[in-house]
C-alpha positions in Angstrom: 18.7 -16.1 75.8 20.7 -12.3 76.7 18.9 -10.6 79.2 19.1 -7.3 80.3 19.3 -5.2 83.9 16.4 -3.7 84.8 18.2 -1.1 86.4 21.0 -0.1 84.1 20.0 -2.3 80.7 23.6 -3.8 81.0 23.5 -7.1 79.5 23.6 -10.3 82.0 24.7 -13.8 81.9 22.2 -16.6 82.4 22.0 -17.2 85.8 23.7 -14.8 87.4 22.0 -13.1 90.6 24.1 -10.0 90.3 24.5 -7.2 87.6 28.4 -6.5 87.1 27.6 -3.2 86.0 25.5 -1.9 89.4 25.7 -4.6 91.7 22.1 -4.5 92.2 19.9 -8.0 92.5 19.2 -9.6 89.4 15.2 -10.0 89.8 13.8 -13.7 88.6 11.7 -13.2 85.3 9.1 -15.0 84.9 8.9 -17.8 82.4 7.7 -17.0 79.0 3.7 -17.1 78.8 2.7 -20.0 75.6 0.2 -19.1 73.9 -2.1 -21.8 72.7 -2.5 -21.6 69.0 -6.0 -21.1 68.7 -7.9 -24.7 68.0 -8.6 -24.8 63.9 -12.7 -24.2 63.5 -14.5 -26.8 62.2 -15.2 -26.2 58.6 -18.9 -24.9 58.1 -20.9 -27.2 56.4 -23.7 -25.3 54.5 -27.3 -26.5 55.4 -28.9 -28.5 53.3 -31.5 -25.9 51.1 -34.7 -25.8 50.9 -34.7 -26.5 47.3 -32.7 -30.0 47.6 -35.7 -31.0 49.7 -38.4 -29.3 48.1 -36.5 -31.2 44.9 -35.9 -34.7 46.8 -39.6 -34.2 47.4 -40.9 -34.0 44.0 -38.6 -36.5 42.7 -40.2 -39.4 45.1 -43.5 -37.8 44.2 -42.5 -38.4 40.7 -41.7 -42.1 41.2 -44.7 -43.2 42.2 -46.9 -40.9 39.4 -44.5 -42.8 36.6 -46.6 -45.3 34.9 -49.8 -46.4 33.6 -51.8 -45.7 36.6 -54.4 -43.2 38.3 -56.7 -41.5 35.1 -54.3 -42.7 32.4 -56.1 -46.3 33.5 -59.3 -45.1 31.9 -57.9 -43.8 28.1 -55.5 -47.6 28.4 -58.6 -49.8 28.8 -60.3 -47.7 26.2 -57.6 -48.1 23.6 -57.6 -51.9 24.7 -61.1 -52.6 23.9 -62.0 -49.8 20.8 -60.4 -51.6 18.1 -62.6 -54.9 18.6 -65.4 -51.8 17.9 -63.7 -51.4 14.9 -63.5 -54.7 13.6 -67.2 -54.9 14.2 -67.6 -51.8 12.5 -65.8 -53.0 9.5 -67.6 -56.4 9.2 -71.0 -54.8 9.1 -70.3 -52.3 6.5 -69.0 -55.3 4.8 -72.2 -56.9 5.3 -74.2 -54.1 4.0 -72.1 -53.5 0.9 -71.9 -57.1 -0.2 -74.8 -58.9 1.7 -78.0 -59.3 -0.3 -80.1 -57.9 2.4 -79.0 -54.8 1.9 -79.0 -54.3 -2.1 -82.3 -53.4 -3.0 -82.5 -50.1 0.1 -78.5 -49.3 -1.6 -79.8 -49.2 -5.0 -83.2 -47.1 -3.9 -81.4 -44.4 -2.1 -78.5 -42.7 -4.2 -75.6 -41.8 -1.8 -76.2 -44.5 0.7 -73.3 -46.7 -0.9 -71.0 -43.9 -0.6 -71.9 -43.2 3.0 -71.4 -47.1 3.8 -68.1 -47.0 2.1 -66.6 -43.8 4.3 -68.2 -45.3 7.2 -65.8 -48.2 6.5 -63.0 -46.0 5.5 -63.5 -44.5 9.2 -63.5 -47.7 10.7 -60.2 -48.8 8.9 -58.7 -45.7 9.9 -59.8 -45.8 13.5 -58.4 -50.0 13.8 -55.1 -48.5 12.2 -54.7 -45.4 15.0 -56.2 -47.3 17.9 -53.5 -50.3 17.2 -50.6 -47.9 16.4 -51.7 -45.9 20.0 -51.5 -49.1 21.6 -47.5 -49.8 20.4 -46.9 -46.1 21.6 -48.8 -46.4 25.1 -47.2 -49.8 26.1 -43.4 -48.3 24.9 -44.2 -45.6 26.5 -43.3 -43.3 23.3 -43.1 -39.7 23.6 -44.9 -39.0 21.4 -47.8 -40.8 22.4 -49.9 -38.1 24.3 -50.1 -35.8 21.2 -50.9 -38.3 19.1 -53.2 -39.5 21.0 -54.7 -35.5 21.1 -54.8 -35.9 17.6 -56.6 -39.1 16.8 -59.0 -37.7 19.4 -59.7 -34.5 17.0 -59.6 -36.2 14.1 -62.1 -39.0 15.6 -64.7 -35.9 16.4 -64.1 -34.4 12.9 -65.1 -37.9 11.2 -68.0 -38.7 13.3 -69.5 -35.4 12.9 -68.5 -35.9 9.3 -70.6 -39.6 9.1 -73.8 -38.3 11.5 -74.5 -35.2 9.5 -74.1 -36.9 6.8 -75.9 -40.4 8.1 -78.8 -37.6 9.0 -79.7 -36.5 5.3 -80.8 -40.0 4.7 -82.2 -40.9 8.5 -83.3 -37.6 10.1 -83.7 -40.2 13.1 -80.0 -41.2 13.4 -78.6 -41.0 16.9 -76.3 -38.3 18.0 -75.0 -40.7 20.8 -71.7 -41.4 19.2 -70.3 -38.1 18.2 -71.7 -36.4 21.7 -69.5 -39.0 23.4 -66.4 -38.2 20.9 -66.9 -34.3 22.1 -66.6 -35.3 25.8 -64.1 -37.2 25.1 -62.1 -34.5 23.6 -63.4 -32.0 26.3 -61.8 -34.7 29.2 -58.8 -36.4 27.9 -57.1 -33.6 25.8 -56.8 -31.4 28.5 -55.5 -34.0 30.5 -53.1 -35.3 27.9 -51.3 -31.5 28.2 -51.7 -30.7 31.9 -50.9 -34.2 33.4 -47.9 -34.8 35.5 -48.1 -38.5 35.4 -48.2 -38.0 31.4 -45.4 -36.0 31.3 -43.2 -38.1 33.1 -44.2 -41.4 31.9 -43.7 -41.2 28.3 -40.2 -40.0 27.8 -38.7 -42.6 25.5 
């Protein structure tokens, strides 16, 4: 490396203690100064957000709402055990249309045959649904909650249908049946739309 005189900036030979040039004292420099190349940073690793958890969250909430569980229980074991009610439904219109107990009030009151014979239409109807909800709960069909909605409505509309009609000919008849098919619809179609566990269970 060419250095140079302090004094008269002649150039000077490595290690020589005199300038040729002025004769004055080459003074020592001091040895060059390293620098330490700055350590690379560690690369910043972005914080996990607050949606991943909020999302890792839900999705174990999610797991354990999948399923027939919690208040969808109550609508399974209904559908389990309403179509024996239809099959008993069926067999005693049956009864009343062709048993001989029954022939001689049919052919006194015009009307009542006809009532008999929807009642059985209803209860063929409501076996058919009920058994075809059962397929779609179990396989956990997407479309199972708004069918299920609809046989709910349809279900109010026919019993309404049978005890207005079942009331010309028995102002007495009981309203039980179709009141409990109106809280029915006022409970479980609500929760068929809102539900969360509903939502996520029947996705196939």
């Amino acid at each position: 490396m060419t250095t140079l005189c302090t004094h008269c900036a002649a150039p000077l030979d490595e290690g020589v203690l005199r300038c040729t040039q002025c004769g004055r004292a080459v003074e020592p420099q001091a040895p060059p100064v390293q620098i330490a190349a700055p350590a690379p940073l560690a690369p910043d690793l972005p914080a996990e957000p607050s949606t991943t958890l909020f999302a890792s969250a839900m999705q174990s909430a999610d797991r354990d709402l999948y399923g027939i569980g919690g208040w969808l229980i109550m609508p399974a074991i209904g559908l389990a055990i309403s179509p024996f009610l239809s099959i008993h439904g069926i067999v005693t219109d049956l009864g009343v249309l062709v048993g001989g107990r029954y022939q001689a009030v049919i052919a006194n009151r015009p009307g009542l045959e006809a009532l008999v014979i929807f009642e059985l239409a209803t209860n063929a109807i409501f076996l058919a649904s009920l058994i075809a909800l059962n397929v779609l709960l179990y396989k956990k069909k997407k479309t199972f909650p708004a069918c299920m909605i609809a046989y709910l409505v349809g279900q109010l509309v026919l019993l309404l249908i049978d005890y207005f009609a079942a009331n010309a000919f028995n102002p007495h008849t009981s309203p039980t049946t179709a009141i409990r098919s109106v809280i029915a619809c006022l409970i479980w179609i609500p929760y068929f739309l809102q539900s969360r566990r509903v939502e996520i269970t029947f996705v196939h």
